[in-house]
DOKOL-969202 format. One record per residue: residue in one letter; y, z, x of N, C-alpha, C, O in turn. Coordinates in steps of 0.02 Angstrom, whole numbers, padded with zeros to 5 digits, always signed. Example, Ala and Ser with C-alpha at 12.3 -4.5 7.8 and 13.67 -1.06 7.14 Angstrom:
A-00284+00390+00660-00225+00390+00615-00165+00390+00660-00166+00423+00712/S-00112+00354+00642-00053+00357+00684+00002+00394+00645+00057+00402+00670/
! end
This chain:
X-00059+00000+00042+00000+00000+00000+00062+00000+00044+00071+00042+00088/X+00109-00055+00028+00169-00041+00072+00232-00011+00049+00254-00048+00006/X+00261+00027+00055+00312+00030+00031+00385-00010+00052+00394-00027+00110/X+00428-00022+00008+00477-00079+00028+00549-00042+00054+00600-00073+00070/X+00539+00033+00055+00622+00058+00073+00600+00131+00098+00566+00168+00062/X+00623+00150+00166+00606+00225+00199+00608+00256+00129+00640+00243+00078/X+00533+00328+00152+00542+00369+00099+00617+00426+00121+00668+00404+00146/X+00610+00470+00110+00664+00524+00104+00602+00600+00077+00592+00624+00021/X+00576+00615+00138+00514+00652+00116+00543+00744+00130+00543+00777+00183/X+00558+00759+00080+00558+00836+00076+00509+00895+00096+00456+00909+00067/X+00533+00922+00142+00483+00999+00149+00452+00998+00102+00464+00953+00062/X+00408+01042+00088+00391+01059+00008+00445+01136-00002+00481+01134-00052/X+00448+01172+00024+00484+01225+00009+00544+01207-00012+00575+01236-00056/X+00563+01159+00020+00640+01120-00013+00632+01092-00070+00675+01094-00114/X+00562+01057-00077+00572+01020-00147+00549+01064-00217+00556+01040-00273/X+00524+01126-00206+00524+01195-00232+00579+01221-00254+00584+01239-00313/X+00630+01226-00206+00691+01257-00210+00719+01208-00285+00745+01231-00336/X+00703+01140-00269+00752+01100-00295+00720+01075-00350+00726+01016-00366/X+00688+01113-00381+00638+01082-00441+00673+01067-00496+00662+01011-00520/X+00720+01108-00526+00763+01114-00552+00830+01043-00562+00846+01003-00605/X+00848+01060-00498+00872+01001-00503+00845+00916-00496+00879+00866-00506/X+00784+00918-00479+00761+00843-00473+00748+00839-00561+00768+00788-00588/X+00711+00896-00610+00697+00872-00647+00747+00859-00721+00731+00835-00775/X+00822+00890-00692+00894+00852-00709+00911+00786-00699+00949+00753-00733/X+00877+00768-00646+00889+00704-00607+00865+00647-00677+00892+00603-00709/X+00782+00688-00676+00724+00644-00711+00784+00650-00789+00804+00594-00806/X+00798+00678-00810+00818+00690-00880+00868+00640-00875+00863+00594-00915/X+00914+00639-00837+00981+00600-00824+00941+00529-00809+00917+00503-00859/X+00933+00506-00768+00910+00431-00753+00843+00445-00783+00816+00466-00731/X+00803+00449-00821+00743+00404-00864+00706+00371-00833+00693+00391-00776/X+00686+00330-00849+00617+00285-00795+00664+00268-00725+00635+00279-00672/X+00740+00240-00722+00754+00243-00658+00787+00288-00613+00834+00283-00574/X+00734+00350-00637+00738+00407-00570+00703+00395-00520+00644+00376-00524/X+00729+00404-00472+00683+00385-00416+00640+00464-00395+00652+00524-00400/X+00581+00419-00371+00515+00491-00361+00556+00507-00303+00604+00478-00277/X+00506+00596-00282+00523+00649-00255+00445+00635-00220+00388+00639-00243/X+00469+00619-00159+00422+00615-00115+00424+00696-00057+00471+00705-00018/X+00367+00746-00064+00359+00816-00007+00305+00803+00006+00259+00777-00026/X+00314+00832+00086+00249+00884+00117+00273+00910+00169+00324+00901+00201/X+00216+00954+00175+00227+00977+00260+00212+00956+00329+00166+00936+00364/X+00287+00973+00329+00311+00938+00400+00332+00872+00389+00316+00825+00425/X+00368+00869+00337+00387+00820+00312+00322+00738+00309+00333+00677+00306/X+00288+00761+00310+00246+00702+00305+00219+00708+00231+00207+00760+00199/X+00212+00622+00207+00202+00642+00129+00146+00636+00114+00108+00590+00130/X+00131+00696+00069+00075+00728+00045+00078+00747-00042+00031+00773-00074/X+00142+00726-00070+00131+00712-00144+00187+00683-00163+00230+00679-00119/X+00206+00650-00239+00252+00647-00275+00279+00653-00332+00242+00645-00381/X+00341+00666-00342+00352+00706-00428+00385+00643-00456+00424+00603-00429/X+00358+00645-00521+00388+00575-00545+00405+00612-00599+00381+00666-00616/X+00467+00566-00636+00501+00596-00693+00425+00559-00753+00387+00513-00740/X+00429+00596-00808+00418+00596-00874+00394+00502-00906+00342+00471-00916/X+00457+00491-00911+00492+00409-00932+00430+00372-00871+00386+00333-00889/X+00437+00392-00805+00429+00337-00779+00333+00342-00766+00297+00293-00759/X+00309+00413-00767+00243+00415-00786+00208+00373-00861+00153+00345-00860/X+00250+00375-00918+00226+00347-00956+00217+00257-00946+00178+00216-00970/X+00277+00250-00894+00287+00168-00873+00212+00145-00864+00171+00110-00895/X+00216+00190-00793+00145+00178-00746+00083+00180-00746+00042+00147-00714/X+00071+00257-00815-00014+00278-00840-00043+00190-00864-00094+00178-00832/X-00026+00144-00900-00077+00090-00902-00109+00045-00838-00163+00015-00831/X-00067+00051-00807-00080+00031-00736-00135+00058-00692-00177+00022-00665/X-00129+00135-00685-00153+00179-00687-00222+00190-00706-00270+00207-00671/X-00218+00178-00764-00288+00210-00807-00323+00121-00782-00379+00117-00756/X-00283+00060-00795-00329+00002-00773-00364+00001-00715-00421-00022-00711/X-00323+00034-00651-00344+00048-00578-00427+00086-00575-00476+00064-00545/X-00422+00145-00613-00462+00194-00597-00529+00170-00646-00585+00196-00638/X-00517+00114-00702-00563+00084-00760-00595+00026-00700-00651+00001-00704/X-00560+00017-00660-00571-00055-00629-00640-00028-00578-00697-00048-00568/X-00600+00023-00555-00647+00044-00490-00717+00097-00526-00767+00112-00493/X-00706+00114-00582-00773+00152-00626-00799+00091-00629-00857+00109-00618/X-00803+00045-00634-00838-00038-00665-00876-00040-00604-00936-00028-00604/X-00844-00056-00553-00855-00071-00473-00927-00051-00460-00979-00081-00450/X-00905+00026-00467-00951+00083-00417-01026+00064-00478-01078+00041-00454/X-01023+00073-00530-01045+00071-00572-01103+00005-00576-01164+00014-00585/X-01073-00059-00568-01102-00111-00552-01122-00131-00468-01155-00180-00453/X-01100-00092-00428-01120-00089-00355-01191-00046-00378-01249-00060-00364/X-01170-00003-00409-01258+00057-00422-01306+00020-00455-01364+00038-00447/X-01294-00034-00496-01341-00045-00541-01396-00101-00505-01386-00136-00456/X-01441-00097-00535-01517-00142-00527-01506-00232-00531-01466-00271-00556/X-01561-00236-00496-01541-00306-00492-01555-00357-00556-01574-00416-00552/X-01542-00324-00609-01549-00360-00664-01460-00371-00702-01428-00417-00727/X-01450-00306-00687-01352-00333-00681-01321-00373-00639-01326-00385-00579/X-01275-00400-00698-01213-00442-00655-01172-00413-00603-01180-00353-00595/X-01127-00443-00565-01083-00432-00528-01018-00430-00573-01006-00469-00619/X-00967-00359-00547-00901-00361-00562-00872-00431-00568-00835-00441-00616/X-00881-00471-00534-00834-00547-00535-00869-00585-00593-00838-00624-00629/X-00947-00569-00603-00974-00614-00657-00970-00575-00751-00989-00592-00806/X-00930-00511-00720-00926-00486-00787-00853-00492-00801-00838-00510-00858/X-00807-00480-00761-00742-00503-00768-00726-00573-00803-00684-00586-00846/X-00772-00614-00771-00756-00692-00792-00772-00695-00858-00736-00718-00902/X-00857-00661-00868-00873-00640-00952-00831-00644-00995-00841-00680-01043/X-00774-00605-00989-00718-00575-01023-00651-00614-01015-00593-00598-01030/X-00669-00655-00993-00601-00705-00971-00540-00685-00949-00484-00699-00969/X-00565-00638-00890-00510-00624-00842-00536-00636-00776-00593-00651-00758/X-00473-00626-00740-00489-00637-00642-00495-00560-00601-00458-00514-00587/X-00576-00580-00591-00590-00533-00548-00528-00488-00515-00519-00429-00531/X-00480-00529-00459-00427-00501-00428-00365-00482-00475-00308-00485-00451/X-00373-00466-00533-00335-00455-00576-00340-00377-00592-00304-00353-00635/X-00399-00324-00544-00406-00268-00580-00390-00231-00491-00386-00171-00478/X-00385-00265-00463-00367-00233-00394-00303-00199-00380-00293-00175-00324/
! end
């Protein structure tokens, strides 16, 4: 995953302190709040996303984690099942469409 612009990565004790106010932030700008990237030692290790912009992202989300349950799922199965790409197509979508 790349990201396209330096993060701005908070202590966590700082982004503790400031809970309060980031989630003013989230209330005030709506889906375009920008996330709250902390960890320790400033290296990032989580992020707080406003409200608005979680609801944006959960379909995305839930497709990612549906995509890769399919995967593992059809990687386990017997050789009488199809392949992810031959069940995708089934369904008239592109394999590289769930990545």
């Amino acid at each position: 995953m790349s990201v396209t612009r330096p993060l701005e990565i908070l202590p966590t004790t700082e982004a503790r302190a400031k809970l309060s106010q980031i989630l003013a932030g989230f209330e005030l700008d709506g889906v375009n709040a920008e996330p709250v990237t902390f960890g320790s030692h400033r290296r990032p290790q989580g992020v707080i996303i406003g409200w608005d912009l979680w609801l944006e992202i959960l379909p995305a989300i839930e497709d990612h984690l549906d995509a890769t349950e399919a995967r593992r799922r059809l990687d386990d199965a017997g050789p009488d099942r199809v392949s992810f790409d031959e069940a995708a197509q089934a369904v008239g979508r592109r394999p590289d469409s769930y990545s």
